[in-house]
Every structure is written in structure tokens, then in C-alpha cells.
N, C-alpha and C positions, 0 to 999 in steps of 0.2 A: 504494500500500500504506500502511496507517496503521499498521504494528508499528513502534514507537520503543520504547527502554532506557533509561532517565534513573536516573543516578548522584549519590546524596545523600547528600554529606559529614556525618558527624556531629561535635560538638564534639570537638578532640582532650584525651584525660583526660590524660596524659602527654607530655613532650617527644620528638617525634619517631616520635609513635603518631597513625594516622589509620582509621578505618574509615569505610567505606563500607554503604549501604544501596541495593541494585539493585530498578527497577522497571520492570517489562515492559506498555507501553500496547500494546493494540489497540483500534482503532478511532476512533471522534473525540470529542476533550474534549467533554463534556456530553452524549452522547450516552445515550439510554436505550433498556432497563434498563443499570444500571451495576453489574457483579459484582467484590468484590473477593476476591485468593484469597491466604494467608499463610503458610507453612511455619516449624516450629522456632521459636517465641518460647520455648518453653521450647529450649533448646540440647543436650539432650539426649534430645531427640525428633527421628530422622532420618528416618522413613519420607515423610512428605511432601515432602522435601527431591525425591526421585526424581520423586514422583508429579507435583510442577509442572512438575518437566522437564520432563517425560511431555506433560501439557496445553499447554505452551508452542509445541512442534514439532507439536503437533496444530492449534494455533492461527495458527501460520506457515504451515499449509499452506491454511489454512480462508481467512485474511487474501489469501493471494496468488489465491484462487477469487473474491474482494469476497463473503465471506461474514459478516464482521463487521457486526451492524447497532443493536450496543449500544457500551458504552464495559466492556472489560476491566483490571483492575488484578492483575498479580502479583507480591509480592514471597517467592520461592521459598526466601530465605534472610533471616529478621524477625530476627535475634539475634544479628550478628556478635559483640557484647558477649561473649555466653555462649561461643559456640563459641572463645574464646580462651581459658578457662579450660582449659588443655590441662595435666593433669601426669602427667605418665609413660606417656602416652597413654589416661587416664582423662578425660572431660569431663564435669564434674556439672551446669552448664550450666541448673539450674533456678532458681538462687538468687545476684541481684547480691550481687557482693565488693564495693561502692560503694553512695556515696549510700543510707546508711543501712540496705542489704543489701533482703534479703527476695526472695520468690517475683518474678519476672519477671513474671507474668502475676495479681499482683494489685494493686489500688492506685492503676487507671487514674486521671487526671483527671477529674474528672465536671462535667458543664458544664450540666446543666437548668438550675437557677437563675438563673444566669447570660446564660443563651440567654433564659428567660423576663421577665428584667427588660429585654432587649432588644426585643421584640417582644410586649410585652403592651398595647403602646396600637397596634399595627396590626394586629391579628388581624383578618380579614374573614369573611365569609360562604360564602367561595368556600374550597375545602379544597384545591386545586392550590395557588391562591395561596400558602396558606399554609405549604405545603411549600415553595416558592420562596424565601420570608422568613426561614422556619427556618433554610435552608441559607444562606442565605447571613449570617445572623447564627451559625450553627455555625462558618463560615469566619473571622469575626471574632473568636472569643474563642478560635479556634486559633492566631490571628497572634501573640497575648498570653501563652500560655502560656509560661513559663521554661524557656529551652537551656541553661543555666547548668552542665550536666555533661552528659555523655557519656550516660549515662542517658535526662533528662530530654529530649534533645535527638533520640534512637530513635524513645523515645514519642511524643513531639509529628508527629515526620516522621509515624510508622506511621498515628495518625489522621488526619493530612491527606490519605495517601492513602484513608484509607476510609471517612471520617463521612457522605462524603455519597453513599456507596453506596445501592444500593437491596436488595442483597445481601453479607453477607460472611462469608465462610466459611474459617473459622479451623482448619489442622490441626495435629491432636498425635496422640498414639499412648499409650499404658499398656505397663506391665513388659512384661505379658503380658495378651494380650485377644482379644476377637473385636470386630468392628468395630460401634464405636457412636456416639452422639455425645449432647450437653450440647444442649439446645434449651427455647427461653423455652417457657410453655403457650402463648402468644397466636401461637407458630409452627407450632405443632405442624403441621396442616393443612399448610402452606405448604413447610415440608421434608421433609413425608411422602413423596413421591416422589424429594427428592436419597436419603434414606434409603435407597427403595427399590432405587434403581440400586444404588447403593453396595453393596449386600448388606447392609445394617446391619438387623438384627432387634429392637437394643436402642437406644430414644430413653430416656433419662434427663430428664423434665419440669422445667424449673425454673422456680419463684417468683425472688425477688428471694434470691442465694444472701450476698450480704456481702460479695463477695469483691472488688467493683467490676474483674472481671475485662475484660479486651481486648474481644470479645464482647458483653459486658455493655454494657460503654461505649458502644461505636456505636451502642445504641438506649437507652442511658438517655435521653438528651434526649428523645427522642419517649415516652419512658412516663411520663413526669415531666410533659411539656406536654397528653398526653392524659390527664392526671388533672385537668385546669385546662378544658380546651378540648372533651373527647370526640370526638364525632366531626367536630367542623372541623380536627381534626389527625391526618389518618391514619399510618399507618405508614410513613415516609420513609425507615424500615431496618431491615430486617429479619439477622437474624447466630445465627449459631449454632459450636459447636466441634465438630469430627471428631475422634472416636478410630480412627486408623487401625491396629485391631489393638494390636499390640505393638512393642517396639524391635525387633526383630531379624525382622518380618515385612517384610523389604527384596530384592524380587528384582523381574529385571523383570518378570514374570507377576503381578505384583501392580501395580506402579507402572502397567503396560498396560491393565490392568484398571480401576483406581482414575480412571486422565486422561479411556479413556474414556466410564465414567459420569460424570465431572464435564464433557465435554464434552457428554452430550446431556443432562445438566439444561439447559447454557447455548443447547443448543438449546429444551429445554422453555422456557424459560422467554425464546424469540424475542431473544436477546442475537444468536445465532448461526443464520443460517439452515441450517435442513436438515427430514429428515425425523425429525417427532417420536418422539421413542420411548416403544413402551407399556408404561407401568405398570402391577404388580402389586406393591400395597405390601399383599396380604393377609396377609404374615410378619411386618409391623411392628411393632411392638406399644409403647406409650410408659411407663414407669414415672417414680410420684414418684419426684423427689428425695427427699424427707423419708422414704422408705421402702424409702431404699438403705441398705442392712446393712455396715457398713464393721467387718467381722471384727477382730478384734485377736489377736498374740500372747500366749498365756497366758502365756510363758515368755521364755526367749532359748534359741537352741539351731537347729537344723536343723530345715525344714520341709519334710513331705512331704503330696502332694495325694492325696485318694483319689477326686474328683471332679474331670472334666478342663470346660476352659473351654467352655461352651456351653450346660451340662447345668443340667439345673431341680433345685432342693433343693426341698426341703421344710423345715419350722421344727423344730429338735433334731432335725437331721441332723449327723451329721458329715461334714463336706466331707475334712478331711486332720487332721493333727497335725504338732506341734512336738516334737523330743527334745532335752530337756536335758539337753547334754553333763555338764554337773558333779554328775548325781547320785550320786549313790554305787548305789543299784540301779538296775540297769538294764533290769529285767523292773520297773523304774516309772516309766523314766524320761518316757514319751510324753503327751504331754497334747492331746486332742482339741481340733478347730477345731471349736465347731459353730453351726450356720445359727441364725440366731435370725427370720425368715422364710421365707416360698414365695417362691418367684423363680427367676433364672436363676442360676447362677455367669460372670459375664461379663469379670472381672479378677483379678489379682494381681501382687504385686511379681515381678519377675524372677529376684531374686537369693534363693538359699536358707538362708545364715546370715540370721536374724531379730531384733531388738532386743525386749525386753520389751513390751510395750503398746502398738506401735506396731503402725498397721492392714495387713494384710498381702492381703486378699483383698475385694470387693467383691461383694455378692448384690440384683441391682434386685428386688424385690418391688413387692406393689401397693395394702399397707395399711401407713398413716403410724405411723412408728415413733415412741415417746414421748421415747428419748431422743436422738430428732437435734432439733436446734434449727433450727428457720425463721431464716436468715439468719447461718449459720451451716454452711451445708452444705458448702462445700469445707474439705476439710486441705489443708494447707501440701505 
């Protein structure tokens, strides 16, 4: 049996504080394709947390048949960091108290440069090759990167389990959602079908979004070398982010469901022998980025939907409204959400008190909006 658990000590931030980062191998180091699969880097996204369970004991049972014929990576839980922010049994879990704060999941290291001053006097003619050279000059500049905090020290593990994936598929979850996911354009084709298993109806396209997210990272190096090299450097990794629903979309009929479409992708895609499963990705449908409508509250006050999550608007519709508590009339107090595109309604925040101007609901349409900004497209 090749199922091993390797436990990776991260730097301790404090005296007499240790965390741990667990990783679950099947099959044999080096072995291809190589899938890596990551739950919870934001710490306040738990639905993944089950669904790898879920795939883990599917994978135990598939391991003890000699069904494994790729190399598997799981780390079921990527944020011990966040999930300690525990107060009063609330965990916010999206945003470090350390090392200078900020979003968990932006800011990754990015190494193209770096990689390509390494490997730009051996580039060859052969495009195998050069995948071989990549990675193991990716290997290199990951040995060098700063453990110096607790932080630093996650990140750098998290990519060394997964740079040199040949897949990596990153879960999270929204407020409230139906299930979708973040995907490069140059993948689209390629995840069409995890898509489809999944049930996901909504691919949200992305250019180059700013946000140097987890995701992002695994194939910056190769978008960066194949803007130098084209096609002598193909695509060495390919990664995308799952929106699994919403937070509170956590039961086993869901987790059951979820492990096993990500088990017969990883049959699709000959990681794991079995019988293929057939696709129908004719529900899919991809939207830019740039022409995702990220609603804002007119007001502060209570918000109610009058449009439930799945459902197609249209542009100056009204999806729901906000009531401000502190008007003085109260046959005024409501102030309409409305659509400013055609699309779906596919997200919203969970919670119903709302802050002024801050985005509260999500609309993927299919014509580029003026005022999102190309590289620029994730909020905090």
C-alpha cells in the first residue's frame, strides 16, 4: 500500500505554541499525473474540511485494491493559523493577526522571475524536458524562500506540497452560494468536466486577477515562462479554486457527493484506475470575471432577498433590499439592490445586518463591466 500521513511542523510564533500541517500521500513520489487537493486556507470556510475526508476513505479503499496509478496530495486542513482564531466560539479565520495581517489567501510568493533566470541558458527543444528543468528549478527557489514566522513558514510548506502538481484544486465555499469555482481562461476546457461532476453551472473566467492568490501561484511560473518560451513550455500546472456552495452547506449528503465527483475526475483524468465517468458539462457555462457585478449596500440596515440563489436577473432588476433601521419613516425606509447586468445570482454574504458600501451579493454576467478593473478583480 503506498497511503503515508506526513506531519509538518510549522515555525513556533509563540513560546510553547506548535502547529502542525497534515499530509495525506497516495501512491508513489513522482509518480504521474500528480493531483493536489486543499481544504480551508481561508479558516473560515469549513465545507471542504468534510469533503476531503470524504475522498481520503475513498482513496484508502481504492489504495488497498493497487488502484492508485498517479501520485495524490491532501492537505484536508491548509490553515491551522486561522482556525485558532477562536473567540467566543466565533472564527473569522480569513484575515492573519500577524506578519503584517491581510487576507490569507493573497500575497502568495511568486517565483517566475526567479525560476527564469535559473533556467534560461538550458531551455531545449524538447518540451518534456523542459518541464523536468522547471521543476526542479521551482524546487530550488522553494528551499530559499523565508520561514522566519509562523506564516511564512504554512506558505512555503503549502507550495512545496503542490508546485509541482500537474493539478491543484483548491477548496472554499461563499456566505451563501450554489456551487462554482475561480478558473484561469487557459483552463477552462481542462476543468470543464471536474465542473461538471461537481454540479457547478457557474465557472467565473479569470485573466490575471492581482490578487497573487494560492491558485494563482502554482501556475504563475509557467504563465510567466510561456510568455518567454510559448510553446516549448507547456503547462506543468494547471489549479483552479472550488466554491463549495456556502458555509453552512455541510452535511454528509453533500461531502458524499462532492468526494465522489472528485474521485472520478481523478479517475478521469487516469490518476486512479476505474471506470470513466461520462460527462455532461452541457449546464456549464463560464463567465468573465471582469463582468461579475459585485452588488453593494446602498445603506446599512437589514437585508432582505427577493431573488433566491441560482436564479438569472436581468440589468435594473431588483434582486432584494436593505432597511435602514435609523430612518425616521419607515414607509421609506427600504432601498432596493439592483442588478446592474444579465447573469445569474450565484452568491451572497450570509449574515443579514449589512455595512454601508460594502458588496453584499454577486451577479456573473457575460458582458465586461466598465467599472471593474482588470487586475483588480478580487475584494478582500
Amino acid at each position: 500500500m503506498s497511503y503515508q500521513i506526513y506531519s509538518h511542523v510549522l515555525p513556533s510564533a509563540t513560546p510553547g505554541t506548535q502547529r502542525i500541517l497534515k499530509a495525506h500521500h497516495f501512491g508513489e513520489a513522482g509518480a504521474r499525473p500528480k493531483v493536489y487537493f486543499q481544504a480551508g486556507l481561508h479558516a473560515d470556510e469549513w465545507p471542504g474540511f468534510l469533503v476531503l475526508n470524504r475522498l481520503i476513505k475513498l482513496l484508502k479503499k481504492a489504495d488497498k485494491s493497487g488502484l492508485i496509478q498517479g501520485e495524490i496530495v491532501i492537505v484536508p486542513v491548509a490553515n491551522p493559523i486561522g482556525l485558532a482564531q477562536n473567540f467566543h466560539g466565533y472564527i473569522p479565520g480569513r484575515f492573519a493577526f500577524s506578519d503584517g495581517g491581510g487576507n490569507f489567501n493573497r500575497n502568495w510568493p511568486q517565483l517566475g522571475s526567479k525560476v527564469h533566470k535559473r533556467i534560461k541558458h538550458d531551455v531545449t527543444g524538447d518540451a518534456e524536458t523542459n518541464v523536468t528543468l522547471i521543476r526542479k528549478a521551482i524546487r530550488e527557489e522553494l528551499t530559499l524562500l523565508p520561514e522566519n514566522t509562523e506564516l511564512q513558514g504554512m506558505k512555503k510548506m503549502l507550495l512545496a506540497l503542490s508546485m509541482d502538481a500537474d493539478d491543484i484544486i483548491d477548496l472554499h465555499c461563499s456566505g451563501e452560494a450554489c456551487m462554482h469555482a475561480y478558473v484561469a481562461q487557459e483552463f477552462e476546457d481542462h476543468f470543464r468536466p471536474l465542473l461538471a461532476l461537481l454540479g457547478a453551472k457557474v465557472g467565473l473566467s479569470e485573466l490575471e486577477t492581482g490578487a497573487a492568490s494560492f491558485d494563482e501561484t502554482n501556475v504563475s511560473v509557467w504563465r510567466d515562462l510561456k510568455s518567454h518560451y510559448a510553446h516549448l513550455v507547456p503547462w506543468g500546472s494547471r489549479s483552479l479554486t472550488v466554491e463549495l456552495r456556502g458555509e453552512n452547506d455541510i452535511s454528509e449528503e453533500y461531502a458524499q457527493q462532492d468526494a465522489k465527483a472528485l474521485l472520478d475526475y481523478l479517475i478521469l483524468r487516469e490518476v486512479v484506475s476505474g471506470e470513466a465517468p461520462i460527462i455532461d458539462d452541457s449546464d456549464v457555462k463560464y463567465y468573465p470575471l471582469d463582468a461579475m457585478d459585485l452588488v453593494k449596500a446602498p445603506c446599512a440596515g437589514i437585508v432582505c432577498y427577493h431573488k433566491a440563489i441560482g436564479e438569472e436577473v436581468e440589468a435594473g432588476e431588483e434582486i432584494g433590499e436593505v432597511v435602514n433601521l435609523m430612518e425616521d419613516d419607515v414607509d421609506t425606509s427600504s432601498y432596493p439592490l439592483i442588478a446592474r447586468t444579465n447573469g445569474v445570482f450565484f452568491a451572497r454574504v450570509q449574515r443579514r445586518l449589512v455595512v454601508y458600501g460594502e458588496s453584499i451579493a454577486k451577479i456573473a454576467g457575460r458582458e465586461h463591466l466598465a467599472f471593474r478593473e482588470i487586475g483588480h478583480l478580487f475584494e478582500d
